[in-house]
C-alpha positions in Angstrom: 9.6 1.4 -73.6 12.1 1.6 -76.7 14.3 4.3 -77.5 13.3 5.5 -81.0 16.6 5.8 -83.3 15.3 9.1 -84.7 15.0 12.3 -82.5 14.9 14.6 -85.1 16.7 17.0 -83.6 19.7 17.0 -86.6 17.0 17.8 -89.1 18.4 21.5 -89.4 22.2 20.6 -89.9 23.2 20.7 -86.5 24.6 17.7 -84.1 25.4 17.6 -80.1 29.0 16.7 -79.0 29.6 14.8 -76.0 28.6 17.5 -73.1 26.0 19.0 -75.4 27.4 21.5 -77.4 25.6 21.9 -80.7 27.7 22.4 -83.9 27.0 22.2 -87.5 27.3 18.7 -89.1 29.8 20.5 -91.4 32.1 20.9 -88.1 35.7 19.2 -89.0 35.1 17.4 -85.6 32.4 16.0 -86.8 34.4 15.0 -90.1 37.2 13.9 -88.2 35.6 10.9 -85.5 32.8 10.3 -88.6 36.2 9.3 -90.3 37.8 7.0 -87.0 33.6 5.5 -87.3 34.0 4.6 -91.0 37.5 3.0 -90.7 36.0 1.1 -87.3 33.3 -0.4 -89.4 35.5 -1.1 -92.4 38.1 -3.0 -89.7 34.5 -4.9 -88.6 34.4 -5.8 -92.4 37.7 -6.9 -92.5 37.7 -9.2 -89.2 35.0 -10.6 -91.0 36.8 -11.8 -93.6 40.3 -12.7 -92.0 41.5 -15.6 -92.5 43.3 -16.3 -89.2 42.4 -15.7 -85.5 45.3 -13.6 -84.4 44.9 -11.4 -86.9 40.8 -11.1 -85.9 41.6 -11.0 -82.4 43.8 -7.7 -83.3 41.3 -6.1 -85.4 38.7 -6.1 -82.9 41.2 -4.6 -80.0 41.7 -1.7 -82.7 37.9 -1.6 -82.8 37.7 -0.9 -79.0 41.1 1.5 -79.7 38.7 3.3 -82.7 35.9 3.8 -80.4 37.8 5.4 -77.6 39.2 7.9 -80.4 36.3 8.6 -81.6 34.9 9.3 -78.0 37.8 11.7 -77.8 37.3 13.5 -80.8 33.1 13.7 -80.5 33.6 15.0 -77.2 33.0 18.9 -76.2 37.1 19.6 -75.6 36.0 21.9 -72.6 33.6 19.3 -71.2 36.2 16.0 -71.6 38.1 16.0 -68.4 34.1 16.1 -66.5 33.0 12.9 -68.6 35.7 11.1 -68.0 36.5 9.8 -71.8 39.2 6.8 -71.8 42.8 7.7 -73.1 44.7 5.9 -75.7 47.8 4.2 -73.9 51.8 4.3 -75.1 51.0 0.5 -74.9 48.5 1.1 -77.4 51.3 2.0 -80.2 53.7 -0.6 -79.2 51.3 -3.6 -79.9 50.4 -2.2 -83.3 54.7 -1.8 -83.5 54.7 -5.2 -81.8 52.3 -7.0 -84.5 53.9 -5.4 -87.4 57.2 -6.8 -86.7 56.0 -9.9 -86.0 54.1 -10.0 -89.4 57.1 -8.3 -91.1 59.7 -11.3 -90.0 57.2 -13.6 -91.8 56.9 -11.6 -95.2 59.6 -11.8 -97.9 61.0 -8.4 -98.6 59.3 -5.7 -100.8 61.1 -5.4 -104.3 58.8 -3.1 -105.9 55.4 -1.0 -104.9 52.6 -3.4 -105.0 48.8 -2.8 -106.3 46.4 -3.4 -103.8 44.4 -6.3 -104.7 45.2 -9.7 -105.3 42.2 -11.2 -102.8 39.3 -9.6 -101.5 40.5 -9.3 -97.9 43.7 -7.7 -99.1 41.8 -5.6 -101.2 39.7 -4.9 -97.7 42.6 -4.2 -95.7 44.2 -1.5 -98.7 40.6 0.1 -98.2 40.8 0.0 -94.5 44.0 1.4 -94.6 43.5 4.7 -96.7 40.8 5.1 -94.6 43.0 5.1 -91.7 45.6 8.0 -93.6 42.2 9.8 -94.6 41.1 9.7 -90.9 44.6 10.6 -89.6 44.3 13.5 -92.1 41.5 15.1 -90.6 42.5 14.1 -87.3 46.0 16.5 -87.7 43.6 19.3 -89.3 41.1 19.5 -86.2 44.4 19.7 -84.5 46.0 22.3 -86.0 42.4 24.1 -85.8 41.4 23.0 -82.5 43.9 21.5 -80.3 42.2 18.1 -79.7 45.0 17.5 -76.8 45.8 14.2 -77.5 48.9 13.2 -79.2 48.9 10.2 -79.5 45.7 9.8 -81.2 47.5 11.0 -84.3 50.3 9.1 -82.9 48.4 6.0 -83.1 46.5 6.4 -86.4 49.3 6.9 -88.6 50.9 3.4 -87.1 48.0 1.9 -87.3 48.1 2.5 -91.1 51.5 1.3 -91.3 49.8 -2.2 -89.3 46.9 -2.3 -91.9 49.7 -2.2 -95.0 51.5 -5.2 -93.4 48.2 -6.7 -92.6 47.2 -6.9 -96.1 50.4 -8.6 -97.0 50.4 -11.1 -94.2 47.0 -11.8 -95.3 47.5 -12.2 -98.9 50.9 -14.7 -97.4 48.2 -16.6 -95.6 45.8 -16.9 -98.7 48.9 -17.4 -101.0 47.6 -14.8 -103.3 50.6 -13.2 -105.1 51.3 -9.5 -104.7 50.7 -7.5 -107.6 53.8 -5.4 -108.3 53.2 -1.8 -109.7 55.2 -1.9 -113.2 55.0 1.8 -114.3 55.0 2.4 -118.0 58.2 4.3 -118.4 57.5 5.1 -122.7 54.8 8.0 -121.1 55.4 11.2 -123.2 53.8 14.1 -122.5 
């Protein structure tokens, strides 16, 4: 017998957290890992597309990485130490710092601010990353609101936004699509 993907039991505005509790739907918990779950499948939509297989092979490790936050965040906080959620991992920040250094040594230097755009899979990887600074956003609110206890969730959010910038760049290197520098219009009178 199949599980049906309806239970009806959000009908009325209200969700369970990990453990059970019920909250409204309009519960900045709820905002926060629904964030970390539209950035995870926007990162699926950008290993899609990515041109080169160390670059996929990262992008779904920061799947897994998502999915564990998200875990975190969706979980009852007074319920999390009994179901055992998975932590992120110091080692989880150091390969994003790892990856961006090695992408950075490869890129020629920024002169200017650059448009995102250029190629669909940089344009991807802009999106994915103000997704990210969206996600980390509501990630420091909860916080501030509700101690989520964790760190380095925020921690590893706002580097992995730094990684997606640099991603986009090494990708439009790879795809030899030129970066679009921002030329503000400096005759603006107001």
């Amino acid at each position: 017998m199949s599980l049906k993907i309806y239970t009806k039991t959000g009908d009325a505005g209200k969700t369970s957290l990990l453990g059970g509790t019920r909250v409204s739907k309009s519960n900045i918990r709820i905002a926060a890992y629904g964030d970390i779950d539209e950035l995870n499948s926007f990162i699926g939509l950008l290993a899609d597309q990515y041109p080169d297989e160390t670059g996929r092979a990262m992008l779904k490790e920061i799947q897994d990485r998502l999915f564990t936050i998200g875990s975190a965040l969706a979980c009852d906080p007074q319920k999390e130490i009994a179901l055992k959620i998975p932590d992120l991992r110091e080692e989880d920040v150091l390969l994003l710092e790892k990856e961006i250094d090695r992408m950075s040594g490869i890129l020629p230097p920024m002169k200017s601010f650059i448009l995102p755009g250029g190629h669909p899979v940089v344009s991807t990887a802009h999106i994915c990353r103000c997704v990210c600074r969206r996600a980390e956003r509501m990630t420091v609110q909860l916080d501030a609101e509700e101690p989520i206890g964790q760190i380095l969730i925020i921690k590893y959010l706002n580097r992995l936004s730094d990684y997606l910038f640099i991603l986009a760049r090494y990708a439009g290197h790879l795809l030899g699509s030129e970066e679009i520098p921002w030329v503000p219009r400096n005759n603006l009178k107001i």
